[in-house]
N, C-alpha and C positions, 0 to 999 in steps of 0.2 A: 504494500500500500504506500503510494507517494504521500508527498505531505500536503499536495490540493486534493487528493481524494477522501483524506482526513476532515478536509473545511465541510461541515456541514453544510448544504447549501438549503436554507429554509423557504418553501414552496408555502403561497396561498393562491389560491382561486378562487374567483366569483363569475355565476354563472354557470354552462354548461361546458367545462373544457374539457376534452379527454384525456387519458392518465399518457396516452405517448406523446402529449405536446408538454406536459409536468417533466417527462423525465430527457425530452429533446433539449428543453429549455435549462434544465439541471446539465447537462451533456453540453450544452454550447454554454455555458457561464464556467464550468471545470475546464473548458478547451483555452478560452479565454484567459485564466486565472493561472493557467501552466505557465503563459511566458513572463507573466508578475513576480519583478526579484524582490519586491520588497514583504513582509510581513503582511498576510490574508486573514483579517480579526474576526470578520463575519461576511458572509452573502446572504443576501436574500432576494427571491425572486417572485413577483405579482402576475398571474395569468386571469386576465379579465374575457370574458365574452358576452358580447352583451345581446339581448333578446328581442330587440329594436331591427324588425326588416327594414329600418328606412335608412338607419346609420350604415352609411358608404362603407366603413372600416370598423367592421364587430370586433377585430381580437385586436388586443394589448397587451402587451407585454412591459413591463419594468424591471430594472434591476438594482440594488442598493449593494455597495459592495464595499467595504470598509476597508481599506489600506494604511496599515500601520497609524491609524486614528484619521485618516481623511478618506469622506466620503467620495463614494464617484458614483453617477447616478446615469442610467441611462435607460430609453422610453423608449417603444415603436407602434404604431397601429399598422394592421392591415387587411385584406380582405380575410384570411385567411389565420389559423394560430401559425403555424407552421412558417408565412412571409413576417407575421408581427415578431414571431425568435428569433430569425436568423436577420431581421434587420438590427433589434434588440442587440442580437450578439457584437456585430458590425461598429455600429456604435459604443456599444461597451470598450472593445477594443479599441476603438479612438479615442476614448474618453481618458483609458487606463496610462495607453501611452505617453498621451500631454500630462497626465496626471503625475505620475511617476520620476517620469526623467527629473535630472536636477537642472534648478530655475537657475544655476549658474551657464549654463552651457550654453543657453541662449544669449550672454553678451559674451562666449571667448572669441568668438567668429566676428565679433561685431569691429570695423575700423575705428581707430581713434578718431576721436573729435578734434575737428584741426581748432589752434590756440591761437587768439590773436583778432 
């Protein structure tokens, strides 16, 4: 057992969602959380569908994912559970990235300020 297999990842639903869009969504938030070097305190993930023929995009997905005390949060709707995960995931992964890296690296690149 690795040590993202260990992180709990805390599942709620609202709605009518099926148990393989719970455990796709658990399954892309652990894919996700593999390339995370820093310390994974908690995840959890929100599977909405909603009962509304008229709303364009019934599934939602969410995810809260706590990184060594900073949160990263990321959302998706879509027609389907299945497009609202794996947009979810997508995002997750962007979010983690910008999140993560160190806020120094973004000025070593940067040119001096000319003086004068």
């Amino acid at each position: 057992m690795t040590a993202i297999e260990a992180i709990p990842v805390r599942t709620m639903t609202h709605g009518i969602v099926p148990e393989t869009a719970r455990e796709l969504a658990v399954a892309k938030v652990r894919s996700v959380l593999g390339h995370v070097t820093r310390p994974v305190l908690s995840a959890r993930v929100t599977l909405t569908m909603s009962a509304d023929p008229a709303v364009a995009h019934p599934a939602a997905a969410q995810a809260s994912i706590d990184v060594n005390g900073r949160i990263v949060r990321a959302e998706a709707a879509g027609r389907t559970m299945r497009d609202a995960v794996e947009l979810m995931a997508d995002r997750l992964r962007a979010r983690l990235r910008r999140a993560v890296r160190p806020r120094f690296a973004l000025w070593r690149h940067r040119p001096p300020l000319p003086r004068g």
